[in-house]
N, C-alpha and C positions, 0 to 999 in steps of 0.2 A: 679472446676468441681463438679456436681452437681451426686450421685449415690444415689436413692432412692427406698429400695428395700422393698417389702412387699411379706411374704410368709404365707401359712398356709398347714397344713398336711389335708389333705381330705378322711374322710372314705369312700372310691369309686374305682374303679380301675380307671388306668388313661385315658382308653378310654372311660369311661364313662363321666369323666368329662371334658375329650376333646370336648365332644358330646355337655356341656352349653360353652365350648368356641365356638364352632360354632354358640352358639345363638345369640351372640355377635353382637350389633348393627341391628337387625331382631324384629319386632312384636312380639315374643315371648323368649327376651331377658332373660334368665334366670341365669346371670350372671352382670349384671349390675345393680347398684340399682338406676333405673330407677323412681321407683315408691317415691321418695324423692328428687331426683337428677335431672338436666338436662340428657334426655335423648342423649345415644351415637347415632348419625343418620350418615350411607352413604346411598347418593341414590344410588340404584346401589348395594350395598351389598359391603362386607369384599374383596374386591380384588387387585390385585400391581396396583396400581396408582390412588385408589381411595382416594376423598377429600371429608370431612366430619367433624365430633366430636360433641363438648357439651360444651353448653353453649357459652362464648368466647372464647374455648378454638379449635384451630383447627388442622388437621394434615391430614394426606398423609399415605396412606399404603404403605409402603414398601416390605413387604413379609407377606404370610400367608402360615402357612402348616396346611392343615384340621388337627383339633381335638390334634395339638400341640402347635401351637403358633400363635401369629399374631405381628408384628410391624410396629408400626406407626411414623413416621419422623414430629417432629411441625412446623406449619406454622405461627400461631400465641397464645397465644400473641408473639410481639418483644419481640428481647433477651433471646428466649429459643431456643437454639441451639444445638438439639440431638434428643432423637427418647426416646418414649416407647413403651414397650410391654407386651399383656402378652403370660404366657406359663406354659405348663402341663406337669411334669417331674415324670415315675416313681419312688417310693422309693428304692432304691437301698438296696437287700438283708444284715441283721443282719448278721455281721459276731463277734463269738466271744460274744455274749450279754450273759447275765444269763438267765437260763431259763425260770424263772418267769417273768422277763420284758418282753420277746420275746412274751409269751405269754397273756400278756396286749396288747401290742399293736397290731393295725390292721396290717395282714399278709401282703407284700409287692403289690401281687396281688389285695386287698384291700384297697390299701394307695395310693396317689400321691401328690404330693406338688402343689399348683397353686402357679404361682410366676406373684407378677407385680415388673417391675424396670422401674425404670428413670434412664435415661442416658444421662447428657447435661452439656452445660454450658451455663452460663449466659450474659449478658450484658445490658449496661443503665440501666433504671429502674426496670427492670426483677431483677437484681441483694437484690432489695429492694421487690417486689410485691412478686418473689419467696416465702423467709421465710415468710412472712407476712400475705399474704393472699391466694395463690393459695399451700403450701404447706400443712398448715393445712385441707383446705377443700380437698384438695385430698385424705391426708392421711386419713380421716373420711370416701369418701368415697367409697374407697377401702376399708376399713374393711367393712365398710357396704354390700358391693359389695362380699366379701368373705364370711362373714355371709350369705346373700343370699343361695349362693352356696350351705354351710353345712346344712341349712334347709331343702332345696331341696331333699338333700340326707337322709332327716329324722332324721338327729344324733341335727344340732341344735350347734350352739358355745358354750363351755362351758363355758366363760363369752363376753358376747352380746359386741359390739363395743358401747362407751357411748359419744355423742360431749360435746367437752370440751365447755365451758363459751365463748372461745374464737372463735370456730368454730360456735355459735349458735347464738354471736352477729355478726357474719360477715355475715351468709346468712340473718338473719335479715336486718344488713344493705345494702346489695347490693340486697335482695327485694325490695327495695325500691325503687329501682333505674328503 
């Protein structure tokens, strides 16, 4: 079983950045990093039972709650068997912190967590393409895709998402393709 989770704390409220989850797969995608990446396409928009994705990579909506969440069920490649999604969780009130922390960090009303997860399991060659090649480039970009986010919101990552050697010679090599 395959659980793949990437989160990041966001200085925003959470309906705010509910607001670039709804951009999601839209002309003015403000949430995917599109502008480096295959972009995310449904025709049709973010709805239960639409077919779409990025690059080879394809899925099925399963559920969307405006400005909460959306998940997606994969359809290809073979051998990824489960769903991802993502979703805007607010931060749940400091209980008990020192005061000086409390007052570093952004107020609850101000914070929320974007969370992307995978959730699958594999089979045949998926088993091997998984770590290989389609986890790295995910996980690149998804931070990229988070970075996005906190620019947006003017604060900016406090250190930028950087592709490893390994992620720079695979979109290389499968530009080629």
């Amino acid at each position: 079983m395959v659980l793949n989770v990437h989160e990041r704390r966001i200085a925003a409220s959470a309906a705010a950045v509910g607001g670039v989850l709804d951009t999601l797969a839209t002309q003015n995608d403000c949430l995917w990093a599109w502008e480096h990446w295959p972009p995310m396409r449904f025709p049709g928009g973010l709805r239960p039972g639409a077919e779409g994705g990025h690059g080879p990579v394809r899925y099925a909506v399963v559920e969307r709650v405006s400005g909460r969440r959306v998940r997606f069920r994969f359809q290809r490649p073979g051998g990824f068997h489960g769903h991802h999604e993502f979703r805007v969780d607010a931060v749940p009130a400091a209980s008990g912190a020192e005061p000086e922390a409390a007052e570093a960090a952004p107020r609850p009303e101000n914070a929320c967590i974007l969370r992307h997860e995978i959730a699958m399991s594999l089979s045949g060659t998926a088993r091997l393409s998984w770590p290989l090649v389609f986890r790295p480039l995910h996980d690149a970009l998804i931070e990229e895709s988070f970075d996005k986010v906190e620019r947006g919101f003017g604060a900016g990552p406090a250190v930028p998402h950087r592709r490893s050697l390994w992620v720079r010679f695979l979109r290389r090599l499968l530009a080629r393709k």
